[in-house]
SEPA-576661 format. One record per residue (C-alpha): residue in one letter; x, y, z. Coordinates in steps of 0.02 Angstrom, whole numbers, plus 50000, padded with zeros to 5 digits. Example, Ala and Ser with C-alpha at 12.3 -4.5 7.8 and 13.67 -1.06 7.14 Angstrom:
// residues 2
+------+-------+-------+-------+
! code !    c1 !    c2 !    c3 !
+------+-------+-------+-------+
!    A ! 50615 ! 49775 ! 50390 !
!    S ! 50684 ! 49947 ! 50357 !
+------+-------+-------+-------+
END
This chain:
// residues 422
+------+-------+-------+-------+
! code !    c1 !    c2 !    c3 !
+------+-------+-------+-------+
!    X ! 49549 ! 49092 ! 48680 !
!    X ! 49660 ! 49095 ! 48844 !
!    X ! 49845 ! 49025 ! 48836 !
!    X ! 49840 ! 48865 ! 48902 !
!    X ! 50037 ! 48820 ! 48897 !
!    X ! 50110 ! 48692 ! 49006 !
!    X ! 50216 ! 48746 ! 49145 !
!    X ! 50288 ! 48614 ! 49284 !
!    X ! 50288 ! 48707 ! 49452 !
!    X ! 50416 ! 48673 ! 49572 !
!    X ! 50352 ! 48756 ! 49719 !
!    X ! 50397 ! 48887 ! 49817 !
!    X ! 50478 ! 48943 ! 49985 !
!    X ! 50384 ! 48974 ! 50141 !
!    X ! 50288 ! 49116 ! 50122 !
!    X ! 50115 ! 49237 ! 50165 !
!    X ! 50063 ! 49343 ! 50058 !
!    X ! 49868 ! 49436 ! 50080 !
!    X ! 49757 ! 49450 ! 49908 !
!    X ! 49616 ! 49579 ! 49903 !
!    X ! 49496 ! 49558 ! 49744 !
!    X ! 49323 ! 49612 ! 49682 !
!    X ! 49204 ! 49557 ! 49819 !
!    X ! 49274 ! 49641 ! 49972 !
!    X ! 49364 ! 49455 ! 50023 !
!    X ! 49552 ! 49454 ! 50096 !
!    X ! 49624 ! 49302 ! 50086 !
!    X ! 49774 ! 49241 ! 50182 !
!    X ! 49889 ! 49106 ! 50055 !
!    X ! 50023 ! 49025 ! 50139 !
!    X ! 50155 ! 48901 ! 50080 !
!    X ! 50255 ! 48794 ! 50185 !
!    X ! 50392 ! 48684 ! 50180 !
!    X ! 50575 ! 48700 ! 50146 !
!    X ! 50578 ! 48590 ! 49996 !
!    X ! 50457 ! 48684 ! 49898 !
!    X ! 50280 ! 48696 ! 49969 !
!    X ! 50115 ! 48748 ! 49877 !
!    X ! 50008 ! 48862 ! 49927 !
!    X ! 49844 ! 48867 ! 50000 !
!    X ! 49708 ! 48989 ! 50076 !
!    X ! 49700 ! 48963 ! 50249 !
!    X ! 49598 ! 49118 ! 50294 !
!    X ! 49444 ! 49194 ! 50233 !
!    X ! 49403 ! 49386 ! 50296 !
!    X ! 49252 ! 49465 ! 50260 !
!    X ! 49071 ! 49424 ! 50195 !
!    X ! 49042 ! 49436 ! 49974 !
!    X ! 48967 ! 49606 ! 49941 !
!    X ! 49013 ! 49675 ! 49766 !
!    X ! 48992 ! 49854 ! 49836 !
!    X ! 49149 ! 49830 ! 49974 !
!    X ! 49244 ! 49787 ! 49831 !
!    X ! 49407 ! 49798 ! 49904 !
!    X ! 49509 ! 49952 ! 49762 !
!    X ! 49673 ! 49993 ! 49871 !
!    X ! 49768 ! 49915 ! 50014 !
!    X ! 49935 ! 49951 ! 50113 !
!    X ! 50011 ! 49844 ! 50240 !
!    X ! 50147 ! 49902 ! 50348 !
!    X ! 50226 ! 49730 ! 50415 !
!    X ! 50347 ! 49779 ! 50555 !
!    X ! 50364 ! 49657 ! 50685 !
!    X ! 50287 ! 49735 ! 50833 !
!    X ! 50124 ! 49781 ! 50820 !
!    X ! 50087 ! 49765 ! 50619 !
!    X ! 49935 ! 49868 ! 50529 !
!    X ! 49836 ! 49839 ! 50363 !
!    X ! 49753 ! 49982 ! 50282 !
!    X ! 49621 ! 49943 ! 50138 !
!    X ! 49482 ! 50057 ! 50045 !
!    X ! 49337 ! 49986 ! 49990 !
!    X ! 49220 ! 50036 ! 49851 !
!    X ! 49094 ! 50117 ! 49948 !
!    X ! 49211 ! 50246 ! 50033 !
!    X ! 49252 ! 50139 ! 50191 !
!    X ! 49426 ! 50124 ! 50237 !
!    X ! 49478 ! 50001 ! 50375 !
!    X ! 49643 ! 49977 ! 50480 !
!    X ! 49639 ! 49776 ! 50514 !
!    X ! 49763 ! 49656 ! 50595 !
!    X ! 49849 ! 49579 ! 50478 !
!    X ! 49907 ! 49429 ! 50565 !
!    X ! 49702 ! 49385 ! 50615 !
!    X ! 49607 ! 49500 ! 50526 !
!    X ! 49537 ! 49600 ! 50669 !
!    X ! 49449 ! 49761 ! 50649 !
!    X ! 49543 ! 49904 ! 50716 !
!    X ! 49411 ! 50026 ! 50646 !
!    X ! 49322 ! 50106 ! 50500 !
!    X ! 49324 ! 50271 ! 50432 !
!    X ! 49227 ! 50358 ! 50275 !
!    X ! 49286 ! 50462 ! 50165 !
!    X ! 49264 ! 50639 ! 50200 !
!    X ! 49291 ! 50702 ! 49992 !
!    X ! 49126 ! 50617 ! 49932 !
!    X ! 48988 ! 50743 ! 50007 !
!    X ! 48868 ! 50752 ! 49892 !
!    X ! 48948 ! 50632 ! 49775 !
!    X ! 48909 ! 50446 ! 49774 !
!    X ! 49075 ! 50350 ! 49814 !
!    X ! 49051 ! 50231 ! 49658 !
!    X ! 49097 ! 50415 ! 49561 !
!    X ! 49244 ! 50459 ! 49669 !
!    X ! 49312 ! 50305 ! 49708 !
!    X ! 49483 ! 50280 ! 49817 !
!    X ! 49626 ! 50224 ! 49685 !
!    X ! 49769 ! 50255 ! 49804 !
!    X ! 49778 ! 50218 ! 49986 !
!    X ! 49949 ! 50221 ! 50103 !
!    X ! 49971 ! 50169 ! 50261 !
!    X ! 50097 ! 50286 ! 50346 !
!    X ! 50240 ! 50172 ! 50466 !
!    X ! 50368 ! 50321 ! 50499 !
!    X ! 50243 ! 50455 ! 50564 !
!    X ! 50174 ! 50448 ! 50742 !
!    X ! 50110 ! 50591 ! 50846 !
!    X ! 50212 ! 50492 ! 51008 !
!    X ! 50305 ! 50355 ! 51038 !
!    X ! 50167 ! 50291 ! 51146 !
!    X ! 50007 ! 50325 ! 51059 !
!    X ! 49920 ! 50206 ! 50976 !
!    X ! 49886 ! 50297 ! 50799 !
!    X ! 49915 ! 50297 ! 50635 !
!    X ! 49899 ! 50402 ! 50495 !
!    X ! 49825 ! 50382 ! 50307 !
!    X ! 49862 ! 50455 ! 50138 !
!    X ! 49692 ! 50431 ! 50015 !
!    X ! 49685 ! 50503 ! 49868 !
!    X ! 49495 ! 50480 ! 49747 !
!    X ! 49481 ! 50472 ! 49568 !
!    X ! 49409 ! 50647 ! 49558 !
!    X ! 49597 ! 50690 ! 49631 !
!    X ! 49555 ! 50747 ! 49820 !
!    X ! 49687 ! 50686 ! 49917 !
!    X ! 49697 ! 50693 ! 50105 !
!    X ! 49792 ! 50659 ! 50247 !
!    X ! 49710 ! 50595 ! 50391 !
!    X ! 49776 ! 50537 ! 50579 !
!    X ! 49654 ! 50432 ! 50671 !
!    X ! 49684 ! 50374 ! 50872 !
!    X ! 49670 ! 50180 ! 50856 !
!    X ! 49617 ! 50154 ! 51046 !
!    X ! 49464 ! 50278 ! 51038 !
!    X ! 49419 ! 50291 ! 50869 !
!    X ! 49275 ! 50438 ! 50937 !
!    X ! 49398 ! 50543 ! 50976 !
!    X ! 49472 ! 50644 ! 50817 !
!    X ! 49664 ! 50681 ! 50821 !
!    X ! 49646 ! 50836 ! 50711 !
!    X ! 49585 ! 50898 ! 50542 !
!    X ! 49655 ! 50816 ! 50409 !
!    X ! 49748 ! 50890 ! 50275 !
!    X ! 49668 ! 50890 ! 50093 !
!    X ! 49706 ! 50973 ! 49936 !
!    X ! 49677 ! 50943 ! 49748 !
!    X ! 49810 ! 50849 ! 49658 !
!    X ! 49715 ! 50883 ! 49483 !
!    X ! 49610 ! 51023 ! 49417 !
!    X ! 49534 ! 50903 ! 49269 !
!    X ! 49533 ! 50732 ! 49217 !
!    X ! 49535 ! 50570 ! 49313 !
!    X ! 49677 ! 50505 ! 49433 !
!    X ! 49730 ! 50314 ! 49405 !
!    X ! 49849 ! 50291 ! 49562 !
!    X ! 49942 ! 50379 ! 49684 !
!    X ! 50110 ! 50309 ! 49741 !
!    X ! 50227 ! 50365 ! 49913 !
!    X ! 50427 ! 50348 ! 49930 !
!    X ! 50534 ! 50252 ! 50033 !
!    X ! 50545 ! 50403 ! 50146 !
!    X ! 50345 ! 50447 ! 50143 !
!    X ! 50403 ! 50645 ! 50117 !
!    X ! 50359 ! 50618 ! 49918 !
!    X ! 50175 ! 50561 ! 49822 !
!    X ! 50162 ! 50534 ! 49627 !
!    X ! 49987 ! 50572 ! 49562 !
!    X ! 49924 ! 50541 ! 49373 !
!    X ! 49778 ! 50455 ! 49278 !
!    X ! 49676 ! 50504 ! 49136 !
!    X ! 49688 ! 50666 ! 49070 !
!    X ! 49829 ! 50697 ! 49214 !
!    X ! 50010 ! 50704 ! 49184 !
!    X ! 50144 ! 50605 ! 49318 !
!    X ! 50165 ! 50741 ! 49446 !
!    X ! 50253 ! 50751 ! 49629 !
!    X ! 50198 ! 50818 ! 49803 !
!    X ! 50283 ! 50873 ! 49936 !
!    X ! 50179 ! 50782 ! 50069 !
!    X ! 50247 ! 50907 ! 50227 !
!    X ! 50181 ! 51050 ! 50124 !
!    X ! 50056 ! 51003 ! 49999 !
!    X ! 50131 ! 51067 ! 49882 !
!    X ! 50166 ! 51013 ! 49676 !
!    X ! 50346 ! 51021 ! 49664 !
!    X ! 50366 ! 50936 ! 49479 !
!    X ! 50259 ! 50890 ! 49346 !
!    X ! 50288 ! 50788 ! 49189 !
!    X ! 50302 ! 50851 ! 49015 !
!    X ! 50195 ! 50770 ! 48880 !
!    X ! 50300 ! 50701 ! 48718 !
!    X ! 50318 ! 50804 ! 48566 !
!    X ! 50190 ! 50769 ! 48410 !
!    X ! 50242 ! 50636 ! 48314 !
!    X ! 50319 ! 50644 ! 48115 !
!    X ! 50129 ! 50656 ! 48064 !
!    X ! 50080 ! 50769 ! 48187 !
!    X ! 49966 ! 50660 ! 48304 !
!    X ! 49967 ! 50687 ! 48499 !
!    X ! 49930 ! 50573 ! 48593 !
!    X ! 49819 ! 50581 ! 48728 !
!    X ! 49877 ! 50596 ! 48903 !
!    X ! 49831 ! 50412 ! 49009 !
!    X ! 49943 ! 50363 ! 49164 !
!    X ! 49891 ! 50188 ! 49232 !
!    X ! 50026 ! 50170 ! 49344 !
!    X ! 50192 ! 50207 ! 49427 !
!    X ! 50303 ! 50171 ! 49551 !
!    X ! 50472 ! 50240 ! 49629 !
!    X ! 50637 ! 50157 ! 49558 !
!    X ! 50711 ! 50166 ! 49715 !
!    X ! 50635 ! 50164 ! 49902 !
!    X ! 50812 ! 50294 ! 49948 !
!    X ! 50786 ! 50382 ! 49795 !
!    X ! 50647 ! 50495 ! 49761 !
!    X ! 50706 ! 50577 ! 49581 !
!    X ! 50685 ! 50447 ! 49474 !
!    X ! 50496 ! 50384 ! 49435 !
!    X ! 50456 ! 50234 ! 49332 !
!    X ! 50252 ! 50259 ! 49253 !
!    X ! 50169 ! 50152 ! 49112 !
!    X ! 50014 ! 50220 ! 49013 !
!    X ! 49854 ! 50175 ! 48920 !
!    X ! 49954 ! 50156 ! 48754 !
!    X ! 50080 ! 50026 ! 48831 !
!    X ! 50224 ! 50119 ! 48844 !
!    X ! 50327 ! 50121 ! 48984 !
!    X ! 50440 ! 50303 ! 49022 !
!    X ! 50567 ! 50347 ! 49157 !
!    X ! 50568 ! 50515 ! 49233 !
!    X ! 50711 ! 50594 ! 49301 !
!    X ! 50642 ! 50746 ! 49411 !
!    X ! 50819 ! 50836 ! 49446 !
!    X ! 50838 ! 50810 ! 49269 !
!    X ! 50698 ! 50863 ! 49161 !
!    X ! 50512 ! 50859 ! 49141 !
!    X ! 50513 ! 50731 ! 48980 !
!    X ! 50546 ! 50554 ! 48970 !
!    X ! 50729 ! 50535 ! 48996 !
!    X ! 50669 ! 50331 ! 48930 !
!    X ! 50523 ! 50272 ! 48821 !
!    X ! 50493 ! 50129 ! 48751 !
!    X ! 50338 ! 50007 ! 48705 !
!    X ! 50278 ! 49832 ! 48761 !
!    X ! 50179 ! 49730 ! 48679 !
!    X ! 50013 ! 49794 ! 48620 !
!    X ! 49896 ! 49830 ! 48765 !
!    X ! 49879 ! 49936 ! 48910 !
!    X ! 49994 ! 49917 ! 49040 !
!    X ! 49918 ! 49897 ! 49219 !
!    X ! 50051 ! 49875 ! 49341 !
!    X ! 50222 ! 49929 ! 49362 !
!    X ! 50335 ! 49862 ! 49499 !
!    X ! 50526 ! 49907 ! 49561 !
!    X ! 50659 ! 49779 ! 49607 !
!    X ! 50769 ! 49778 ! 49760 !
!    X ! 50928 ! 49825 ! 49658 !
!    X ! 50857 ! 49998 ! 49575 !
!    X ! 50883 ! 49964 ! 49400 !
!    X ! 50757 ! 49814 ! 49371 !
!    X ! 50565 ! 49830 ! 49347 !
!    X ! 50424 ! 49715 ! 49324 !
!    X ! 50274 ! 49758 ! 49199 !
!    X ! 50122 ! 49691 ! 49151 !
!    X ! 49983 ! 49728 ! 49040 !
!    X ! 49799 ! 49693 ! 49008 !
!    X ! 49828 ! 49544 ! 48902 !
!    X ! 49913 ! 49440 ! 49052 !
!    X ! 50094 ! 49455 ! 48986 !
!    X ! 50226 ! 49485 ! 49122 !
!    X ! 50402 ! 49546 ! 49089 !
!    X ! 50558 ! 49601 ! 49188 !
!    X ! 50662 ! 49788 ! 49111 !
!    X ! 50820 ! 49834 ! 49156 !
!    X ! 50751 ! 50016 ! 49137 !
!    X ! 50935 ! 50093 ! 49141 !
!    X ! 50937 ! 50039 ! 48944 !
!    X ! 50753 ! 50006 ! 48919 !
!    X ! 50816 ! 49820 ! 48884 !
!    X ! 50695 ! 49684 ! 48888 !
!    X ! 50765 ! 49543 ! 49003 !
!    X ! 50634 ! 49427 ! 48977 !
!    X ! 50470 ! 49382 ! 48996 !
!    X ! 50408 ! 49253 ! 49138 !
!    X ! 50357 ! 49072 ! 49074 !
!    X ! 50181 ! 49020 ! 49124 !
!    X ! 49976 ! 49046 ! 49070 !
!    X ! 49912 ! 49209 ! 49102 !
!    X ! 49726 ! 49215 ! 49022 !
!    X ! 49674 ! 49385 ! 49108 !
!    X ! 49746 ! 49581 ! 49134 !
!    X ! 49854 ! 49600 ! 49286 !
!    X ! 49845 ! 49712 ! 49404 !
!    X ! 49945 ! 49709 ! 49515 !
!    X ! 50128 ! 49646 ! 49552 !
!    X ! 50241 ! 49635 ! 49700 !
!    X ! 50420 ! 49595 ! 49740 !
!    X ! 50472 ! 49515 ! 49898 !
!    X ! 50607 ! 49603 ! 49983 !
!    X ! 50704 ! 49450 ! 50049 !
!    X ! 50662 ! 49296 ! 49927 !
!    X ! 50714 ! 49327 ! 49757 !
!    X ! 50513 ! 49298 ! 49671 !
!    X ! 50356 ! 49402 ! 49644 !
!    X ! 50188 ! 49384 ! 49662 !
!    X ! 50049 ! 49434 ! 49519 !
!    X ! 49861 ! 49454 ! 49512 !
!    X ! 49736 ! 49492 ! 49388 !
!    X ! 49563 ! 49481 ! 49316 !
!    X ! 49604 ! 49293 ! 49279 !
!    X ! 49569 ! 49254 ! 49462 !
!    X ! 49741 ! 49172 ! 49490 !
!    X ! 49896 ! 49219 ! 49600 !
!    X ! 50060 ! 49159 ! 49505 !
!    X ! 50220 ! 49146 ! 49621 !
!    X ! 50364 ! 49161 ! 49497 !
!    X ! 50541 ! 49156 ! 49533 !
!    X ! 50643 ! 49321 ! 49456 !
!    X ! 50811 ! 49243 ! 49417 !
!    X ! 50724 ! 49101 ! 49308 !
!    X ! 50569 ! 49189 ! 49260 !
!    X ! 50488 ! 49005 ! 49294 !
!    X ! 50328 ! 48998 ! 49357 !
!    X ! 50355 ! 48927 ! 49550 !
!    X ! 50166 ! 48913 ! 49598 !
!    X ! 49994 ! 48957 ! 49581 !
!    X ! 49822 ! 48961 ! 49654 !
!    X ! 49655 ! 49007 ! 49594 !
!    X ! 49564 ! 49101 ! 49708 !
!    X ! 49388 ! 49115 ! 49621 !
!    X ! 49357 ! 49312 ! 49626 !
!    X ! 49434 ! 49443 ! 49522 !
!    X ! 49598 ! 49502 ! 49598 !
!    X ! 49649 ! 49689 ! 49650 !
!    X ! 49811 ! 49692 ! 49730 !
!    X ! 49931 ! 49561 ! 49810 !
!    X ! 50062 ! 49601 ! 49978 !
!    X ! 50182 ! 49510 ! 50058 !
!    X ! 50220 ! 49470 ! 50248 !
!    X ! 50391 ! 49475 ! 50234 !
!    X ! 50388 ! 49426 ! 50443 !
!    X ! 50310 ! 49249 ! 50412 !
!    X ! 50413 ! 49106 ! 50446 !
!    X ! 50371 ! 48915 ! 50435 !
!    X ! 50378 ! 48903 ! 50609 !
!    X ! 50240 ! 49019 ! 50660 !
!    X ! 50068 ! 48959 ! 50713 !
!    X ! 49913 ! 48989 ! 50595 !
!    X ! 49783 ! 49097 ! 50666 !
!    X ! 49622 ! 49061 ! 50654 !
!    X ! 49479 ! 49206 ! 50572 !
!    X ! 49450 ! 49325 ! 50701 !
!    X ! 49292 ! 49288 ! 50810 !
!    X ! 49192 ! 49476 ! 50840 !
!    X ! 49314 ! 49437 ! 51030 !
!    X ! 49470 ! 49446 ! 50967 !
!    X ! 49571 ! 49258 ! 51045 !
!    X ! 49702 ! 49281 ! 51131 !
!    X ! 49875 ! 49170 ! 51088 !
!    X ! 49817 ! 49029 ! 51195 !
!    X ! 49652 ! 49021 ! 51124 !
!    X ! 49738 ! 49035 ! 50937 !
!    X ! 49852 ! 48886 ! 50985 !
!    X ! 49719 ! 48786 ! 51058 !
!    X ! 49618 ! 48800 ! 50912 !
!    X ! 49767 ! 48755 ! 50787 !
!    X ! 49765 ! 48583 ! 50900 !
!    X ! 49626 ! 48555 ! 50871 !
!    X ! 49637 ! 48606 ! 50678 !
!    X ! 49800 ! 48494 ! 50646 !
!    X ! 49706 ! 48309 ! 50682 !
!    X ! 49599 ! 48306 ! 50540 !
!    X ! 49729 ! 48300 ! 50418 !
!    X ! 49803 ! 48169 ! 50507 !
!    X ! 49639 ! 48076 ! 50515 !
!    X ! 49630 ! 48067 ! 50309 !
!    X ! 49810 ! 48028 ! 50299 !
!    X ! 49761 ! 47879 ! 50448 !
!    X ! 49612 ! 47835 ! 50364 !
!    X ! 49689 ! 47829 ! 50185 !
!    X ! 49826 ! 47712 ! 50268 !
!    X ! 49691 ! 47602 ! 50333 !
!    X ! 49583 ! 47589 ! 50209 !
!    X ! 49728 ! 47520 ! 50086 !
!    X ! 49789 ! 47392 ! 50204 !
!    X ! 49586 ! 47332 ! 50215 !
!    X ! 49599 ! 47335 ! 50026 !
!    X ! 49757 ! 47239 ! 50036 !
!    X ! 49697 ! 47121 ! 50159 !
!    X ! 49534 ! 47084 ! 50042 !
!    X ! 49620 ! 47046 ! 49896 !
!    X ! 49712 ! 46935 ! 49999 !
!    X ! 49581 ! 46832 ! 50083 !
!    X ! 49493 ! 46822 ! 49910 !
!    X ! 49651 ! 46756 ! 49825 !
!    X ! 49683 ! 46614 ! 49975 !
!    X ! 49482 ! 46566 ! 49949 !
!    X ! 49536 ! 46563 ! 49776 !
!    X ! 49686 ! 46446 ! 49781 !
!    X ! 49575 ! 46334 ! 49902 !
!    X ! 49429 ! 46323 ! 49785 !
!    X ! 49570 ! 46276 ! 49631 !
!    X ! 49644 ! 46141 ! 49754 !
!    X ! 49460 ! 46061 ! 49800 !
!    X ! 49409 ! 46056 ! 49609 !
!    X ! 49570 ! 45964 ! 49557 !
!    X ! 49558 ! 45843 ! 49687 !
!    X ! 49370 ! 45810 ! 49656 !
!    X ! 49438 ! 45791 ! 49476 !
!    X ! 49561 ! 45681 ! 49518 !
!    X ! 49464 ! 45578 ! 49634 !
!    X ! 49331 ! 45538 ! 49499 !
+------+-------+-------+-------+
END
């Protein structure tokens, strides 16, 4: 039986944040208002087709000109506007020939912002790495997507076993690879080359290895490539120092089942985990200390968590179908919001404000800012008419109840004077 504690929500700052889950749907949630405003969906991208389920997304949110990467299930990966949802274009692939993409499917996807061939082109470049391990690096020209920009670069990350996530630093020279079967290891992403791999644990005091099974991982630090933060199959979570050594330099366990998502606070000595059984805690991973676990009803695994840079709360997602909004100093749970479909991964827009205009889903023209503010015109009245029509439907209510208690009165007057009268 789920957890069904009660939690008051208080709301939570304006904010954007961009869900992906199991039936290839992107959802835009906003929340507005200063004094603590719930969220809602107020975009829908994409049509329901289990097999563009979307696995793996990246958003690079810089002001100017802002880019969404995602991989889909089928071995499509898109580039998409994130502010409308507008396809950029689509590209397959190129490791599955001969190999259906269920079999090889794309577990880690990153959307390059630091590399461009110029200043003034309009490309990008893509880091995709498969289960099977092929990774590749692949620039694509946005403005004629027919016209190829080079070869990309691909290697093998793994000679055996199966790859659970791929993860790149704050300075995109770096890439951690592991999975099943496949110990933590680091790239050099200018070379393609391995330039440290983890160390399993000793055997045990009854002599029983456990089997190698990396779910996830994430850099402690975005300026700080050396030390890695991964959590495995068994639920323990281990810190990796690579100028250090090639074992754990921390271990420790939490709870009881897997865990399934690791994330990295702003101040590099604070993680968030969470494992398949919907519990949520925040480590201070210099000590392996348990700070505390977040307040609120978590019925399904989570998969995926994420810190916003500015506001001091993160966002999590799961198989329960629910995005959570918690706030990190309280571990209180600010918000949440079912969303129907089996979640995959959760980003912020750290750009949004409260004072920008909605957009509306992208037509197969893409509007232009006029078109987009005409449209929110003429989206805005409705609300206004139920709040109107609410308003005047009470006062006919009021004015009912009224008139019925005056015929009332009169009646009682006419019967006591008939009364008296006889």
């Amino acid at each position: 039986m789920p957890r069904t504690t009660t939690v008051d929500c208080t709301g939570c700052p304006p904010l954007r944040a961009l869900t992906f889950d199991s039936l290839g749907f992107i959802k835009v949630i906003e929340a507005r208002g200063k004094g603590g405003g719930v969220p809602k969906v107020v975009e829908i991208w994409g049509d329901p087709d289990a097999s563009k389920c979307l696995v793996a997304a990246s958003l690079n949110d810089r002001k100017i000109d802002p880019l969404l990467a995602v991989a889909r299930k089928n071995g499509v990966m898109e580039i998409l506007n994130p502010l409308n949802g507008e396809l950029s274009f689509s590209v397959s692939d190129d490791s599955n020939a001969g190999v259906r993409p269920e079999d090889n499917v794309i577990v880690g996807l990153h959307l390059f912002g630091k590399r461009r061939l110029e200043l003034t082109s309009r490309s990008c470049t893509l880091l995709a790495c498969t289960t099977k391990g092929h990774a590749s690096i692949k620039t694509v020209d946005m403005v004629d997507t027919k016209v190829d920009s080079g070869a990309p670069k691909t290697w093998n990350v793994c000679a055996s076993g199966n790859i659970s996530f791929s993860e790149v630093d704050g300075s995109e020279s770096y890439a951690l690879f592991g999975g099943k079967g496949v110990e933590v290891n680091m790239w050099d992403l200018e070379k393609c080359t391995k330039i440290w791999t983890a160390k399993p644990p000793p055997r045990n005091s009854l002599g029983i290895f456990t089997p190698t099974w990396f779910t996830s991982a994430t850099f402690l630090s975005k300026d700080d490539h050396r030390k890695v933060v991964a959590g495995s199959n068994n639920h323990q979570v281990r810190l990796y120092d690579v100028s250090a050594q090639r074992r754990p330099v921390i271990s420790f366990d939490f709870r009881d089942t897997p865990i399934k998502a690791v994330a990295e606070d702003t101040d590099g000595h604070t993680i968030y985990i969470g494992n398949g059984s919907g519990d949520l805690a925040s480590v201070d991973i210099r000590t392996g200390k348990l700070l505390g676990c977040f307040l609120g009803k978590c019925s399904g695994s989570i998969r995926s968590i994420a810190r916003h840079p500015e506001l001091p709360m993160i966002a999590s997602c799961g198989l329960d179908s629910y995005l959570r909004i918690w706030d990190i100093g309280t571990r209180q749970l600010l918000s949440s919001i079912f969303l129907k479909q089996h979640l995959t991964k959760v980003v912020f827009d750290t750009n949004f404000t409260d004072e920008e205009v909605k957009h509306d889903v992208a037509a197969p023209d893409a509007p232009s800012i006029d078109e987009v503010q005409i449209a929110d015109e003429t989206e805005k009245p409705p609300t206004k008419r139920k709040k109107s029509s609410s308003k005047e439907n009470k006062e006919r209510i009021k004015k009912k109840k009224e008139s019925r208690e005056k015929e009332g009165t009169k009646k009682s007057i006419q019967e006591k004077k008939q009364k008296s009268g006889t």
